[in-house]
C-alpha positions in Angstrom: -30.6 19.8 -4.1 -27.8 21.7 -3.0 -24.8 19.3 -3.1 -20.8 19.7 -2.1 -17.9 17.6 -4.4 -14.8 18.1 -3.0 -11.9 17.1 -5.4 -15.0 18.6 -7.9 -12.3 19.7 -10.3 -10.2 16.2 -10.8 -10.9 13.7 -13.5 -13.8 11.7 -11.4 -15.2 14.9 -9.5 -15.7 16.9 -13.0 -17.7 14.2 -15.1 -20.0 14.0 -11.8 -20.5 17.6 -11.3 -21.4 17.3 -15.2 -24.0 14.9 -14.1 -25.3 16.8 -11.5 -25.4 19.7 -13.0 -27.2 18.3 -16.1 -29.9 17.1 -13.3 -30.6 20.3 -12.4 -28.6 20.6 -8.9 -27.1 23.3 -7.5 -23.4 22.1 -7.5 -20.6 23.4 -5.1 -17.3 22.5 -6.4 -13.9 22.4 -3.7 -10.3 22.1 -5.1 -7.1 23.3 -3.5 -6.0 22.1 -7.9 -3.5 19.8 -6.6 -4.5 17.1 -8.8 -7.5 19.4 -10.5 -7.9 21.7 -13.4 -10.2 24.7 -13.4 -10.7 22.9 -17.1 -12.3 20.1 -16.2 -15.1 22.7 -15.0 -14.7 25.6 -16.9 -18.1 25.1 -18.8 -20.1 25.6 -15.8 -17.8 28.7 -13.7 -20.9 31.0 -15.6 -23.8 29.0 -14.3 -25.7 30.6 -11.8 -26.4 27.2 -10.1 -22.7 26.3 -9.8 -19.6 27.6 -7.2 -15.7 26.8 -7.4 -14.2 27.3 -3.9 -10.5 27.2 -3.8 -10.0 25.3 -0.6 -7.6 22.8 1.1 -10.1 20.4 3.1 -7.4 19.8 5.5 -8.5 23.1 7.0 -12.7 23.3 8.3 -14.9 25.0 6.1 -18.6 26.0 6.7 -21.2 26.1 4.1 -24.7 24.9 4.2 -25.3 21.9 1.7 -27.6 18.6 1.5 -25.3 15.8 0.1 -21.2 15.5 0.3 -19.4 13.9 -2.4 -16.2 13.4 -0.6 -13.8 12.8 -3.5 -10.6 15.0 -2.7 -7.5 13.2 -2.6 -4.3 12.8 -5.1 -5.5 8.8 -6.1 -2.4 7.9 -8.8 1.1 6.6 -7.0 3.1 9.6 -8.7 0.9 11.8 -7.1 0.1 10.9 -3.5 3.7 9.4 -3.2 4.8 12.9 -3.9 3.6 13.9 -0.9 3.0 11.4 1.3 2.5 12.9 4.5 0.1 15.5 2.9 -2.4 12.3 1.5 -2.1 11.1 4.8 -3.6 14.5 6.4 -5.7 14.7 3.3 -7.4 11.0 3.6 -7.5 11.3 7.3 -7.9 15.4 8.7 -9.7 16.1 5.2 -12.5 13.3 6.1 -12.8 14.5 9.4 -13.5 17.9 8.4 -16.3 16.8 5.7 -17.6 14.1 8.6 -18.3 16.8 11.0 -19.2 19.4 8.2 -21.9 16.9 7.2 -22.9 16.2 11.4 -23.3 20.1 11.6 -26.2 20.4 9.0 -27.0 17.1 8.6 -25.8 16.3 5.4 -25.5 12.9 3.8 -22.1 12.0 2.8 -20.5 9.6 0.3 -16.4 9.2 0.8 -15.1 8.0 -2.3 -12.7 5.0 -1.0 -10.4 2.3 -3.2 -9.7 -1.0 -4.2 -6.5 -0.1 -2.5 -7.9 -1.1 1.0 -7.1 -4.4 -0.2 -3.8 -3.9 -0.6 -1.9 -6.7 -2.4 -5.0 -8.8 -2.3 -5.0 -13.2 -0.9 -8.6 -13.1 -2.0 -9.9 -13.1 -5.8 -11.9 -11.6 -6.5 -11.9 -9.1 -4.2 -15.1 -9.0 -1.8 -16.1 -6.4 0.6 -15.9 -8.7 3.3 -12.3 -9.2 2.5 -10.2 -7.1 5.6 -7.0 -6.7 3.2 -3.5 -7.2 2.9 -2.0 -3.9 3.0 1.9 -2.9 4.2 1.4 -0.6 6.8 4.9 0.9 6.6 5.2 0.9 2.7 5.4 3.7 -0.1 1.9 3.0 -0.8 0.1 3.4 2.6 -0.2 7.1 2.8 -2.7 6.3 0.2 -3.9 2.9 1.4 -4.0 3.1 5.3 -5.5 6.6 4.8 -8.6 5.0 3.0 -9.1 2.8 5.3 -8.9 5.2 8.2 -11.3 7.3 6.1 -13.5 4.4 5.8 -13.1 3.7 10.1 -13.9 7.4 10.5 -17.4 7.4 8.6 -18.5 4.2 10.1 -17.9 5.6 13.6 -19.8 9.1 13.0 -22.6 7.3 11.5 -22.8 4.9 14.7 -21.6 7.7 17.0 -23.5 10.6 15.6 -26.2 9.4 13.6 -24.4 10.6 10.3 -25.9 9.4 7.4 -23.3 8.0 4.8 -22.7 6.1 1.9 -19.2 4.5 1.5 -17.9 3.3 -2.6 -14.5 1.2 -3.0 -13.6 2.3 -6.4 -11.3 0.1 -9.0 -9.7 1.4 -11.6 -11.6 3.9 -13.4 -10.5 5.6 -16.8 -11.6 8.5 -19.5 -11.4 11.3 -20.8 -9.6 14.4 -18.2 -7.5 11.9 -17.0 -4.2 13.6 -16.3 -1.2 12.5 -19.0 1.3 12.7 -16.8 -0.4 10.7 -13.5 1.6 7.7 -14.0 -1.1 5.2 -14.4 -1.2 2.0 -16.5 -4.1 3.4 -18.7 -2.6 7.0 -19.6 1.2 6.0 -19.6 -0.1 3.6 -22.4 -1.9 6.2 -24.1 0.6 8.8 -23.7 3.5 7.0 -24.5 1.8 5.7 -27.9 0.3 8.6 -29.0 4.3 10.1 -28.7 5.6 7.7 -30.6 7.3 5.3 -27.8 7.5 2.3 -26.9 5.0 1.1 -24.1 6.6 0.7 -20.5 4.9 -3.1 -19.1 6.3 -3.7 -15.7 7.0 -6.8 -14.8 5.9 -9.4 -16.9 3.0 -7.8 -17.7 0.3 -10.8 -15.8 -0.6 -8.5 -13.1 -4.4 -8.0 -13.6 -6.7 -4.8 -13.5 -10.4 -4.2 -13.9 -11.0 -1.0 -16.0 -14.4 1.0 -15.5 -15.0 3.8 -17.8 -15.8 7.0 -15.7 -19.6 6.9 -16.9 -20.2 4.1 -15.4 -18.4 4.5 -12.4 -20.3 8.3 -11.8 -23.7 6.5 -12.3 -23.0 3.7 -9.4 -21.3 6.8 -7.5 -25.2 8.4 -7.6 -27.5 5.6 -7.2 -25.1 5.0 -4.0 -25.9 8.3 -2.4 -29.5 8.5 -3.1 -30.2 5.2 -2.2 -31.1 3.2 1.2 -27.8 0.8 1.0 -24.7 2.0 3.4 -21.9 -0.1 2.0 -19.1 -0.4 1.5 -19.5 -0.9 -1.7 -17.1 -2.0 -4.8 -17.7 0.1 -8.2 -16.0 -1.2 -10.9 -15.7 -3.3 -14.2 -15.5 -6.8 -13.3 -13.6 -7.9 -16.7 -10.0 -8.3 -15.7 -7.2 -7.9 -18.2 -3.4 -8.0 -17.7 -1.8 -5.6 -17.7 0.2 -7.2 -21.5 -3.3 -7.3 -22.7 -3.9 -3.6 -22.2 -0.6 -2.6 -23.9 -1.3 -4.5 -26.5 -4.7 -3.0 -26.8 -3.6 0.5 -26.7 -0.9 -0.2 -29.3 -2.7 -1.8 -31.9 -5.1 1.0 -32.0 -2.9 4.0 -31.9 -0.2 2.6 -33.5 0.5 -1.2 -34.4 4.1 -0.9 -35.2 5.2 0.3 -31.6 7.5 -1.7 -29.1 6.7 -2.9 -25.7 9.7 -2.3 -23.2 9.9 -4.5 -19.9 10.3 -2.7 -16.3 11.1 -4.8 -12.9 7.7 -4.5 -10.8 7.2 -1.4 -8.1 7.2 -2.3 -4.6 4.0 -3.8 -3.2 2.3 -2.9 -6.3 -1.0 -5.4 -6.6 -0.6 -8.7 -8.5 -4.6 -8.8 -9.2 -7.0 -6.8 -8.9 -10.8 -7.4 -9.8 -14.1 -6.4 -8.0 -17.0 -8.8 -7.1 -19.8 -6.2 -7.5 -22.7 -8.7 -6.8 -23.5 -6.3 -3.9 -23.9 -3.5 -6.4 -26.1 -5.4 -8.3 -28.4 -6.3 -5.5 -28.2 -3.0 -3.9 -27.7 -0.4 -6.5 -30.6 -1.2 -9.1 -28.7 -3.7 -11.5 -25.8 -1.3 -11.3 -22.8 -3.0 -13.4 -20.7 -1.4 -16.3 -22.2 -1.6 -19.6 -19.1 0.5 -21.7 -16.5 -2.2 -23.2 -13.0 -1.5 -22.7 -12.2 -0.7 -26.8 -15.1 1.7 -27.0 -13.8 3.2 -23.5 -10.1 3.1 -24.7 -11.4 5.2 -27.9 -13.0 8.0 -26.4 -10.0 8.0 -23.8 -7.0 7.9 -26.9 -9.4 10.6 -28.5 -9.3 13.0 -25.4 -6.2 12.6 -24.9 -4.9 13.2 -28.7 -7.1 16.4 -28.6 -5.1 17.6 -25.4 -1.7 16.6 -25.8 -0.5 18.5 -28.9 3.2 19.4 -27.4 2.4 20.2 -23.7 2.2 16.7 -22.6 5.0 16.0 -20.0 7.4 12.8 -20.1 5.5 9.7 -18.5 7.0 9.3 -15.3 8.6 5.7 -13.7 5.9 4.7 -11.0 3.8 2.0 -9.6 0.7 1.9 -11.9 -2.9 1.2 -10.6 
Protein backbone atom coordinates (compact mmCIF):
# COMPACT_ATOMS: atom_id res chain seq x y z
CA UNK A 1 0.00 0.00 0.00
CA UNK A 2 0.66 3.44 -0.46
CA UNK A 3 0.50 4.99 3.06
CA UNK A 4 0.91 8.91 4.40
CA UNK A 5 2.60 9.51 8.30
CA UNK A 6 2.66 12.88 9.02
CA UNK A 7 4.99 13.79 11.98
CA UNK A 8 6.82 10.56 9.98
CA UNK A 9 10.14 12.10 11.17
CA UNK A 10 9.53 12.36 15.18
CA UNK A 11 10.33 9.74 17.68
CA UNK A 12 6.88 7.62 17.21
CA UNK A 13 6.37 8.49 13.36
CA UNK A 14 10.09 7.07 12.47
CA UNK A 15 10.06 3.54 14.34
CA UNK A 16 6.52 3.10 12.35
CA UNK A 17 7.73 4.15 9.03
CA UNK A 18 10.59 1.51 9.96
CA UNK A 19 7.80 -0.89 10.22
CA UNK A 20 6.15 -0.15 7.28
CA UNK A 21 8.76 0.05 5.36
CA UNK A 22 10.18 -3.29 6.43
CA UNK A 23 6.56 -4.61 5.33
CA UNK A 24 7.13 -3.61 2.03
CA UNK A 25 4.94 -0.34 1.76
CA UNK A 26 5.43 2.48 -0.04
CA UNK A 27 5.89 5.08 2.73
CA UNK A 28 5.29 8.89 2.42
CA UNK A 29 6.85 10.68 5.24
CA UNK A 30 5.43 14.72 6.19
CA UNK A 31 7.52 16.91 8.64
CA UNK A 32 7.64 20.67 8.83
CA UNK A 33 11.02 19.10 11.65
CA UNK A 34 9.58 21.03 14.37
CA UNK A 35 9.85 18.25 16.78
CA UNK A 36 11.53 15.79 13.88
CA UNK A 37 14.92 14.89 12.60
CA UNK A 38 15.68 14.07 9.04
CA UNK A 39 17.76 11.26 11.39
CA UNK A 40 15.29 9.46 12.52
CA UNK A 41 14.74 8.58 8.71
CA UNK A 42 17.79 9.08 7.06
CA UNK A 43 18.18 5.20 6.29
CA UNK A 44 15.43 5.11 4.07
CA UNK A 45 15.73 9.06 2.04
CA UNK A 46 17.56 6.37 -0.83
CA UNK A 47 14.78 3.94 -1.00
CA UNK A 48 12.88 4.14 -3.98
CA UNK A 49 9.67 3.17 -2.15
CA UNK A 50 9.99 6.07 0.38
CA UNK A 51 9.35 10.19 0.13
CA UNK A 52 10.16 13.02 2.77
CA UNK A 53 7.89 16.05 2.17
CA UNK A 54 8.81 19.14 4.04
CA UNK A 55 5.37 20.34 4.95
CA UNK A 56 3.44 22.22 7.60
CA UNK A 57 -0.04 20.36 7.72
CA UNK A 58 -1.60 23.40 8.83
CA UNK A 59 -1.64 24.38 5.17
CA UNK A 60 -3.76 21.59 2.55
CA UNK A 61 -1.74 19.32 0.72
CA UNK A 62 -2.77 17.01 -2.19
CA UNK A 63 -1.24 13.66 -2.77
CA UNK A 64 -2.95 10.46 -3.57
CA UNK A 65 -2.44 7.78 -0.75
CA UNK A 66 -4.44 4.63 0.84
CA UNK A 67 -3.98 4.95 4.73
CA UNK A 68 -3.10 8.32 6.94
CA UNK A 69 -1.21 7.93 9.92
CA UNK A 70 -2.03 11.24 11.38
CA UNK A 71 0.76 11.65 13.93
CA UNK A 72 2.01 15.36 13.56
CA UNK A 73 1.95 17.35 16.52
CA UNK A 74 4.72 18.68 19.19
CA UNK A 75 3.38 15.91 22.16
CA UNK A 76 6.05 16.85 25.23
CA UNK A 77 4.89 20.16 27.56
CA UNK A 78 8.24 21.95 26.64
CA UNK A 79 7.39 21.69 23.25
CA UNK A 80 3.73 22.33 22.56
CA UNK A 81 3.74 24.98 25.53
CA UNK A 82 6.28 26.75 23.40
CA UNK A 83 3.93 27.50 21.07
CA UNK A 84 0.71 27.16 22.10
CA UNK A 85 -1.32 28.72 19.78
CA UNK A 86 0.61 26.92 16.90
CA UNK A 87 -0.47 23.15 18.65
CA UNK A 88 -3.71 24.49 18.79
CA UNK A 89 -3.92 25.22 14.85
CA UNK A 90 -1.78 22.11 14.50
CA UNK A 91 -4.21 19.55 16.59
CA UNK A 92 -7.26 21.33 15.18
CA UNK A 93 -6.52 23.01 11.23
CA UNK A 94 -3.82 20.22 10.82
CA UNK A 95 -6.63 17.40 11.36
CA UNK A 96 -8.92 19.01 9.27
CA UNK A 97 -6.66 19.11 6.46
CA UNK A 98 -5.72 15.25 6.72
CA UNK A 99 -9.76 14.63 7.40
CA UNK A 100 -10.70 16.10 4.18
CA UNK A 101 -7.36 14.90 2.41
CA UNK A 102 -8.46 11.43 3.36
CA UNK A 103 -12.51 12.30 2.24
CA UNK A 104 -10.99 13.36 -1.25
CA UNK A 105 -9.49 9.94 -2.16
CA UNK A 106 -10.90 7.97 0.24
CA UNK A 107 -8.30 7.13 2.44
CA UNK A 108 -8.50 5.49 5.85
CA UNK A 109 -7.17 7.59 8.54
CA UNK A 110 -5.73 6.86 12.08
CA UNK A 111 -5.21 10.32 14.33
CA UNK A 112 -2.89 9.52 16.80
CA UNK A 113 -4.77 11.05 20.12
CA UNK A 114 -3.51 11.01 24.11
CA UNK A 115 -4.12 10.00 27.38
CA UNK A 116 -4.21 13.73 27.83
CA UNK A 117 -7.97 13.92 26.86
CA UNK A 118 -8.35 12.82 30.31
CA UNK A 119 -6.84 15.55 31.74
CA UNK A 120 -6.10 15.30 35.46
CA UNK A 121 -8.10 12.03 35.60
CA UNK A 122 -11.38 11.27 38.76
CA UNK A 123 -11.38 7.84 37.18
CA UNK A 124 -8.60 5.02 37.64
CA UNK A 125 -7.80 3.59 35.63
CA UNK A 126 -8.57 5.49 32.87
CA UNK A 127 -11.39 3.93 30.53
CA UNK A 128 -12.41 5.13 27.22
CA UNK A 129 -15.74 5.78 28.36
CA UNK A 130 -14.29 8.22 30.85
CA UNK A 131 -15.31 12.09 29.23
CA UNK A 132 -12.24 13.75 31.29
CA UNK A 133 -11.23 16.23 33.51
CA UNK A 134 -9.37 18.72 31.57
CA UNK A 135 -8.76 22.75 32.31
CA UNK A 136 -9.98 24.30 29.45
CA UNK A 137 -8.16 27.62 30.05
CA UNK A 138 -4.79 26.04 31.38
CA UNK A 139 -1.15 25.85 30.03
CA UNK A 140 -1.79 22.41 29.09
CA UNK A 141 -4.98 22.65 26.83
CA UNK A 142 -3.45 23.85 23.56
CA UNK A 143 -2.38 20.26 23.70
CA UNK A 144 -5.31 18.71 25.57
CA UNK A 145 -8.51 20.45 24.21
CA UNK A 146 -6.81 20.12 20.76
CA UNK A 147 -6.89 16.26 20.96
CA UNK A 148 -10.02 16.20 21.81
CA UNK A 149 -11.24 18.47 19.17
CA UNK A 150 -9.21 16.27 16.85
CA UNK A 151 -10.91 13.35 18.19
CA UNK A 152 -14.75 15.49 17.69
CA UNK A 153 -13.54 16.25 14.18
CA UNK A 154 -12.94 12.52 12.97
CA UNK A 155 -15.95 11.20 14.62
CA UNK A 156 -18.10 13.79 12.66
CA UNK A 157 -16.42 13.18 9.03
CA UNK A 158 -16.79 9.55 9.62
CA UNK A 159 -20.66 10.02 10.50
CA UNK A 160 -20.92 13.06 8.17
CA UNK A 161 -18.92 11.89 5.17
CA UNK A 162 -18.55 8.30 5.48
CA UNK A 163 -14.69 8.63 6.32
CA UNK A 164 -13.32 5.70 7.41
CA UNK A 165 -11.05 6.14 10.67
CA UNK A 166 -9.38 4.62 13.37
CA UNK A 167 -8.87 6.77 16.48
CA UNK A 168 -5.64 5.57 19.33
CA UNK A 169 -5.42 7.37 22.89
CA UNK A 170 -1.81 6.95 23.49
CA UNK A 171 -0.06 6.83 27.17
CA UNK A 172 3.21 7.37 27.65
CA UNK A 173 5.46 5.87 25.25
CA UNK A 174 9.37 5.71 25.37
CA UNK A 175 12.69 4.50 23.33
CA UNK A 176 15.16 5.06 21.47
CA UNK A 177 15.01 8.85 19.13
CA UNK A 178 13.34 10.22 21.86
CA UNK A 179 14.48 13.80 21.98
CA UNK A 180 17.05 14.65 25.14
CA UNK A 181 16.01 17.82 25.60
CA UNK A 182 11.79 17.26 25.43
CA UNK A 183 11.41 17.68 28.99
CA UNK A 184 9.77 14.35 29.80
CA UNK A 185 9.93 12.28 32.93
CA UNK A 186 11.69 9.37 30.96
CA UNK A 187 14.55 11.36 29.06
CA UNK A 188 15.10 14.19 31.83
CA UNK A 189 15.93 11.02 33.94
CA UNK A 190 18.16 9.57 31.39
CA UNK A 191 19.72 12.64 30.48
CA UNK A 192 20.35 14.10 33.67
CA UNK A 193 22.05 10.68 34.78
CA UNK A 194 23.93 9.88 32.03
CA UNK A 195 25.52 13.84 32.69
CA UNK A 196 26.27 13.19 35.89
CA UNK A 197 23.32 15.13 37.87
CA UNK A 198 21.19 14.64 40.10
CA UNK A 199 17.54 13.48 39.03
CA UNK A 200 14.87 16.34 39.12
CA UNK A 201 11.43 14.29 40.90
CA UNK A 202 8.68 16.84 41.16
CA UNK A 203 6.62 16.72 43.73
CA UNK A 204 6.83 13.98 45.87
CA UNK A 205 7.43 11.77 43.38
CA UNK A 206 3.75 9.51 43.89
CA UNK A 207 2.34 10.78 40.74
CA UNK A 208 1.91 7.64 38.56
CA UNK A 209 2.68 6.82 34.78
CA UNK A 210 2.33 3.80 32.54
CA UNK A 211 5.40 3.47 30.23
CA UNK A 212 5.04 1.63 26.80
CA UNK A 213 8.04 0.95 24.90
CA UNK A 214 7.64 2.38 21.26
CA UNK A 215 7.59 -1.27 19.80
CA UNK A 216 4.78 -2.06 21.29
CA UNK A 217 2.98 0.93 20.99
CA UNK A 218 3.70 0.97 16.83
CA UNK A 219 2.41 -2.69 16.74
CA UNK A 220 -1.19 -1.62 18.45
CA UNK A 221 -0.84 1.61 16.23
CA UNK A 222 -1.02 -1.06 13.05
CA UNK A 223 -3.35 -3.70 14.07
CA UNK A 224 -5.65 -0.47 14.74
CA UNK A 225 -5.59 0.76 11.24
CA UNK A 226 -5.93 -2.49 9.42
CA UNK A 227 -8.48 -3.76 11.50
CA UNK A 228 -12.52 -3.58 11.64
CA UNK A 229 -12.56 -1.78 15.29
CA UNK A 230 -13.21 2.27 15.22
CA UNK A 231 -12.18 3.18 18.77
CA UNK A 232 -11.21 5.18 20.52
CA UNK A 233 -8.86 3.20 21.67
CA UNK A 234 -6.16 3.33 24.72
CA UNK A 235 -2.49 1.97 23.72
CA UNK A 236 -0.34 1.73 26.40
CA UNK A 237 1.44 -0.35 29.25
CA UNK A 238 -0.87 -0.89 31.95
CA UNK A 239 2.00 -1.37 34.79
CA UNK A 240 1.96 1.95 36.64
CA UNK A 241 5.05 3.19 38.41
CA UNK A 242 5.59 6.53 40.30
CA UNK A 243 7.21 8.69 39.15
CA UNK A 244 10.13 8.00 42.60
CA UNK A 245 10.11 4.49 41.29
CA UNK A 246 11.34 5.49 37.78
CA UNK A 247 14.09 7.77 39.12
CA UNK A 248 15.15 5.30 41.14
CA UNK A 249 15.18 2.95 38.30
CA UNK A 250 17.10 5.07 35.94
CA UNK A 251 19.69 5.82 38.64
CA UNK A 252 20.60 2.61 39.87
CA UNK A 253 21.34 1.57 36.35
CA UNK A 254 23.30 4.36 35.02
CA UNK A 255 24.72 5.36 38.03
CA UNK A 256 23.84 4.28 41.74
CA UNK A 257 25.67 6.96 43.47
CA UNK A 258 23.53 9.93 41.99
CA UNK A 259 21.15 12.27 44.06
CA UNK A 260 17.48 12.80 43.66
CA UNK A 261 16.55 16.59 43.91
CA UNK A 262 12.84 17.57 44.81
CA UNK A 263 10.79 20.20 42.53
CA UNK A 264 7.11 21.69 43.59
CA UNK A 265 4.57 20.01 40.97
CA UNK A 266 3.63 21.87 37.45
CA UNK A 267 0.34 23.26 37.13
CA UNK A 268 -2.46 20.73 36.31
CA UNK A 269 0.12 18.21 35.71
CA UNK A 270 -1.76 14.49 36.12
CA UNK A 271 -1.61 12.81 39.53
CA UNK A 272 -2.22 9.21 37.80
CA UNK A 273 -2.11 8.08 34.89
CA UNK A 274 -2.76 4.38 33.74
CA UNK A 275 -4.71 2.83 30.74
CA UNK A 276 -7.40 0.05 30.98
CA UNK A 277 -6.61 -1.61 27.58
CA UNK A 278 -9.21 -4.49 27.93
CA UNK A 279 -10.66 -2.97 24.69
CA UNK A 280 -7.39 -3.47 23.00
CA UNK A 281 -7.33 -6.76 23.97
CA UNK A 282 -10.74 -7.67 22.71
CA UNK A 283 -10.39 -5.68 19.64
CA UNK A 284 -6.85 -5.59 18.51
CA UNK A 285 -5.92 -9.44 18.51
CA UNK A 286 -4.50 -9.89 22.19
CA UNK A 287 -2.76 -6.55 21.68
CA UNK A 288 -0.95 -5.67 25.15
CA UNK A 289 2.78 -4.77 25.80
CA UNK A 290 5.01 -7.58 26.13
CA UNK A 291 8.62 -5.32 26.63
CA UNK A 292 9.29 -4.78 30.57
CA UNK A 293 10.15 -1.47 31.64
CA UNK A 294 14.22 -2.39 32.60
CA UNK A 295 14.78 -4.04 29.29
CA UNK A 296 12.93 -0.90 27.66
CA UNK A 297 14.82 1.57 30.01
CA UNK A 298 18.18 -0.26 28.56
CA UNK A 299 17.81 0.05 25.08
CA UNK A 300 16.49 3.76 25.80
CA UNK A 301 19.87 4.66 28.31
CA UNK A 302 21.85 2.86 25.37
CA UNK A 303 20.38 5.28 22.57
CA UNK A 304 20.62 7.83 24.32
CA UNK A 305 24.44 7.41 25.61
CA UNK A 306 25.27 6.69 21.83
CA UNK A 307 23.73 10.24 20.93
CA UNK A 308 24.48 12.48 23.57
CA UNK A 309 28.38 12.65 23.53
CA UNK A 310 28.59 16.69 24.24
CA UNK A 311 25.62 18.06 22.16
CA UNK A 312 23.04 17.22 24.52
CA UNK A 313 21.23 20.45 25.73
CA UNK A 314 20.49 21.27 29.55
CA UNK A 315 17.15 19.48 30.66
CA UNK A 316 14.67 22.06 30.82
CA UNK A 317 12.10 22.80 34.05
CA UNK A 318 8.63 21.57 32.74
CA UNK A 319 5.56 19.58 33.38
CA UNK A 320 6.59 15.98 32.62
CA UNK A 321 4.21 13.35 30.94
Amino acid sequence: MRILVTGGAGFIGSHLIDRLMNQGNEVVCLDNFYTGHKRNILKWMDNPYFELIRHDITEPIRLEVDQIYHLACPASPIHYQYNPVKTIKTNVMGTLNMLGLAKRIKARFLLASTSEVYGDPEVHPQVEEYRGNVNPIGIRSCYDEGKRVAETLAFDYHRQNDVEIRVARIFNTYGPRMLENDGRVVSNFVVQALQGNSLTVYGDGSQTRSFCYVSDLVEGLMRLMNGDYIGPINLGNPGEYTILQLAEAVRDMVNPSLALKYEPLPQDDPRRRQPDITRAKTHLGGWEPTVQLSEGLKLTVDDFSARMGDRVAAVPSASVV
